[in-house]
N, C-alpha and C positions, 0 to 999 in steps of 0.2 A: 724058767718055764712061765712064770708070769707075765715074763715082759712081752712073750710070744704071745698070748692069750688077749693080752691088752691089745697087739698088734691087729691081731685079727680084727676085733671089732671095730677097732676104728678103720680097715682097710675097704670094711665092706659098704664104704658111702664115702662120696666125694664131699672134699672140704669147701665151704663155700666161703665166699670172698665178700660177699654182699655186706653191705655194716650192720649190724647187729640193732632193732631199734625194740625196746619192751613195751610195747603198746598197750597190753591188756587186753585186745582183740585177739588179735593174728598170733603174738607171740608176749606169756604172760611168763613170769619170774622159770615157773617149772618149766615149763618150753625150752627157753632159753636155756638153761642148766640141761636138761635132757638133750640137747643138740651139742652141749660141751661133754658132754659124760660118753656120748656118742662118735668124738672125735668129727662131727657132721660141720665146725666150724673155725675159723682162724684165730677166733678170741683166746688166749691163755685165760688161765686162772685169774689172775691179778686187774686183766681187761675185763671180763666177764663178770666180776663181782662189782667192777665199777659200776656196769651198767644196772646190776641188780641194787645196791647202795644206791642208785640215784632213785629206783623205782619204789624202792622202803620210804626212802626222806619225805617229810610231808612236801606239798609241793606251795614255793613260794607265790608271790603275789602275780608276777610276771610267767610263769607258767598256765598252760591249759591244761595239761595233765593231772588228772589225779587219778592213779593208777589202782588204788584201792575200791574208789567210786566206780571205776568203769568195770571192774572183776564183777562187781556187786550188781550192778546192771544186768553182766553175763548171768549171772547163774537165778538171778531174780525171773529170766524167760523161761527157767526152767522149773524153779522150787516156786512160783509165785512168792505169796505169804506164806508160808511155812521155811520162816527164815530163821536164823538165830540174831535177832540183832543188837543183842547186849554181849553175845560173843565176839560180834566185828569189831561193834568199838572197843572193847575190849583189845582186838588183836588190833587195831590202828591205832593206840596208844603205847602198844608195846613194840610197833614194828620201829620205830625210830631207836629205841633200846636195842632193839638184834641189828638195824644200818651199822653204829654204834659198833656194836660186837665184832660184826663181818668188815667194817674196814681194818678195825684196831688186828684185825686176825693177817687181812691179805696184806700190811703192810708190816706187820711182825718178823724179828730177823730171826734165823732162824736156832741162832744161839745168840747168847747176851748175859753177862753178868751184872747189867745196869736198869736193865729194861725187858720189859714184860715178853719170852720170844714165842712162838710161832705152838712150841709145847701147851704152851701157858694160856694163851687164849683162846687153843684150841680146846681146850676142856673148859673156860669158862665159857667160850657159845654153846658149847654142846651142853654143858649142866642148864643155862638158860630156856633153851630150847625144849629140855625134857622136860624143867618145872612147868612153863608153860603151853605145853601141847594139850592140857587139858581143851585150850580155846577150840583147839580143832575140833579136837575129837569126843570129851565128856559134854557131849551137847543133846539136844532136844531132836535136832534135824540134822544130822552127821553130813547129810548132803548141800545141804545148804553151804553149808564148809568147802567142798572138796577142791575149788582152784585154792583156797586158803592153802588146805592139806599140802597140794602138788605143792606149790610155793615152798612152803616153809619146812617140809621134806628133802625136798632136794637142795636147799639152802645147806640143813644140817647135812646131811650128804655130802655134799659138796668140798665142806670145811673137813671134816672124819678123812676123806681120801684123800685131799692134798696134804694133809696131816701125815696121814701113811706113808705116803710118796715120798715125803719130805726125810721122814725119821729113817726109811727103809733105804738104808747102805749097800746093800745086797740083795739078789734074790736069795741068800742061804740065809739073810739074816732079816726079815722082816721085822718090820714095828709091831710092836704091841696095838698101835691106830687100826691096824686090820681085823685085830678082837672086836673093836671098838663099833667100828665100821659096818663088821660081818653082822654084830646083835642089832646092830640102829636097822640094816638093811630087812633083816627078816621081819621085825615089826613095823615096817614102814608098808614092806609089802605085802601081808599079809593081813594087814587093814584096809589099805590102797585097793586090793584085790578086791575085798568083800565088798566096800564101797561105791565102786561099780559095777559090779555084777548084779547088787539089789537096787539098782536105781530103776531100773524099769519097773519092777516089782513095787516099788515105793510108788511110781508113778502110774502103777494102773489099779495099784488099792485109792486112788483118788480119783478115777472115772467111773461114774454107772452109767447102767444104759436100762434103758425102762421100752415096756414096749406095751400100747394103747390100742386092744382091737377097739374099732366100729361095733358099734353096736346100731342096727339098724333099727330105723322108724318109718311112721307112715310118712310122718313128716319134712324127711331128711330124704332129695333127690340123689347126690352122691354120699355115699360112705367111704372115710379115712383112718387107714389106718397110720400109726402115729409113731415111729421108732424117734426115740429121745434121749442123745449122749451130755452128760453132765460132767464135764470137767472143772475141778475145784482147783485145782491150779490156776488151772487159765483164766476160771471165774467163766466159763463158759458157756452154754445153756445152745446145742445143734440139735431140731429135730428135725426130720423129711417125714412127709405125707404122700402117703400111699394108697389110690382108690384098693377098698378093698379085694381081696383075692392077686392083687396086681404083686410081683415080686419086686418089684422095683427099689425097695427100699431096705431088701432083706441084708445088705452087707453095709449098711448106713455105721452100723457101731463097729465091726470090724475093723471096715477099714480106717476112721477115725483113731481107735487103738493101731493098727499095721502100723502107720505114718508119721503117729505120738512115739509110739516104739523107735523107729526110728531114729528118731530126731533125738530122741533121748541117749538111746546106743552111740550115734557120731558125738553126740557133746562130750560122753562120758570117759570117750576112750581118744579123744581129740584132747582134752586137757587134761586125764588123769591119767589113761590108759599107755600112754606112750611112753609115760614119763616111771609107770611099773614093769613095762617091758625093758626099758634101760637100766632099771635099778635092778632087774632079775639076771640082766646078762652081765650087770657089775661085782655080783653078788657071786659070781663062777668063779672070779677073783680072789675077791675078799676071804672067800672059803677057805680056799687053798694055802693063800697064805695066815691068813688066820690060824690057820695049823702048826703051821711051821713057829710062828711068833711068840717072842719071848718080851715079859716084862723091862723091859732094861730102860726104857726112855720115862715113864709113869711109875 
C-alpha cells in the first residue's frame, strides 16, 4: 500500500532533467529537497545531498557563493532589522558540523560491523539536529529564521525517510524510521504552518497609518489633507496630499497594506509554504506505515 501512495505523488509532476543549481535565490537548500521529496526531479538521494553539502560548506576563497549571506539578504527584504543575528551566526558556525553529518550519513553502508552504517548516523544527525533547532525556532523573530527553518527541516526530513526506506524490507514490515519520521514531521509542520500564516500579521503590526485633516486659515490659499503610511520594516516614511474634501487619497494606506500583504504571502509560501505542503503529503505516508512499524532496527 505504501509503495502505491508514494507512486501517486510522485506521478502527479513531471521529472525534470534540468541540473540542479542551490543558488539561494530561485532555489534554496528547502526547494531543492521539496522538489526531491516530490519526485519533481532526477537527482537521488546521494546526488541531491551533494548538492546540499556543498551549499552548508563554508565557501572557499575561489568561490562567489556564499549561500548563507545571500538566504540573509532574502529575508532581510522582508524582516528588515528585526533579525536574529546572533542566531545566524550561531547556525553558520554549526552548519559545517550538520555538512559533516549529512555526507558521513549519505555515504554510510548500510550495514557494517567495522564502520559507523547508515543506522548509526542516522540518529546521530537527527539527535544534532533536535539539540540544535533551538537556532531556529527559540528565537526573538521566528521569522527572521524561516529559509533557515525550510532548510534545515527538510534536511532532517530528508535523512529520517531514507533512513526508513533503507531499513523498511517490506511493506508488511516497516522501520521503526517511520515512527521517527511520522513525530519529526508533525512538529516540523505544525510550526512550519503557524510561521506562515502570522507573517502577514507580524508584518502589518509594523505599519501605521496616520491621517492629518487641514485645518483651514485666512492665511492658507489651499488646504491638504495629509494620509501618512509608516513602515518600520522597510524604514519607510509614504504620505499623499490631498486638497481638502478631494478623495483622492482615501485608499493611500490600503493599498500600500494590499501590495505589502502581498508580497509578503508569495515569499512566505514560495520558500516555506511549499516545502509544508510536501511534508504534509509525506506525512500520509509516514502515518500509515508508522502504524504498522516495529522496533527491530533501534
Amino acid at each position: 500500500m505504501w509503495r502505491s501512495v508514494v507512486v501517486v505523488l510522485c506521478a502527479a509532476v513531471a521529472v525534470r532533467a534540468d541540473p540542479l543549481v542551490i543558488d539561494g535565490r530561485n532555489t534554496t537548500i528547502g526547494l531543492a529537497l521539496t522538489e526531491y521529496f516530490a519526485g519533481n526531479t532526477a537527482e537521488t538521494f546521494t546526488s541531491i545531498t551533494g548538492h546540499v553539502i556543498g551549499a552548508l560548506n563554508s565557501p572557499s576563497e575561489e568561490e562567489d557563493m556564499d549561500y548563507f549571506a545571500l538566504i540573509k539578504e532574502d529575508v532581510q527584504k522582508m524582516v528588515g532589522t528585526f533579525i536574529n543575528e546572533q542566531n545566524i551566526q550561531q547556525l553558520e558556525q554549526y552548519k559545517d558540523d550538520l555538512a559533516s553529518l549529512l555526507d558521513r550519513y549519505s555515504h554510510a553502508p548500510e550495514d557494517s560491523s567495522s564502520y559507523a552504517d547508515k543506522n548509526t548516523m542516522a540518529n546521530s544527525l537527527s539527535t544534532s539536529i533536535i539539540s540544535n533547532r533551538f537556532l531556529i525556532e527559540a528565537v526573538e523573530w521566528p521569522h527572521s529564521m524561516m529559509l533557515h527553518y525550510a532548510d534545515i527541516a527538510s534536511i532532517h526530513i530528508s535523512v529520517l525517510h531514507d533512513a526508513a526506506q533503507t531499513y523498511t524490507s517490506t511493506p508488511e514490515l516497516p522501520s521503526y524510521w517511520w515512527v521517527d519520521l511520522d513525530r519529526q514531521l508533525d512538529h516540523y509542520i505544525t510550526y512550519g504552518r503557524a510561521l506562515e500564516n502570522t507573517f502577514v500579521d507580524w508584518r502589518n503590526d509594523r505599519m501605521d497609518c496616520s491621517y492629518s485633516e487641514c485645518v483651514k486659515s485666512l492665511t492658507r490659499k489651499t488646504c491638504y489633507d495629509v494620509w501618512t503610511v509608516t513602515d518600520k520594516v522597510a524604514e519607510l516614511t509614504d504620505a499623499c496630499r490631498a486638497v481638502h474634501g478631494m478623495d483622492t487619497c482615501d485608499d493611500h494606506c490600503q493599498a500600500y497594506q494590499i501590495s505589502m500583504n502581498k508580497e509578503v504571502t508569495v515569499f512566505a509560501y514560495y520558500y516555506l509554504g511549499q516545502a509544508v505542503d510536501q511534508w504534509q503529503a509525506l506525512k500520509e505516508v509516514s502515518s500509515e506505515m508508522a502504524s504498522n512499524a516495529r522496533p527491530t532496527r533501534k
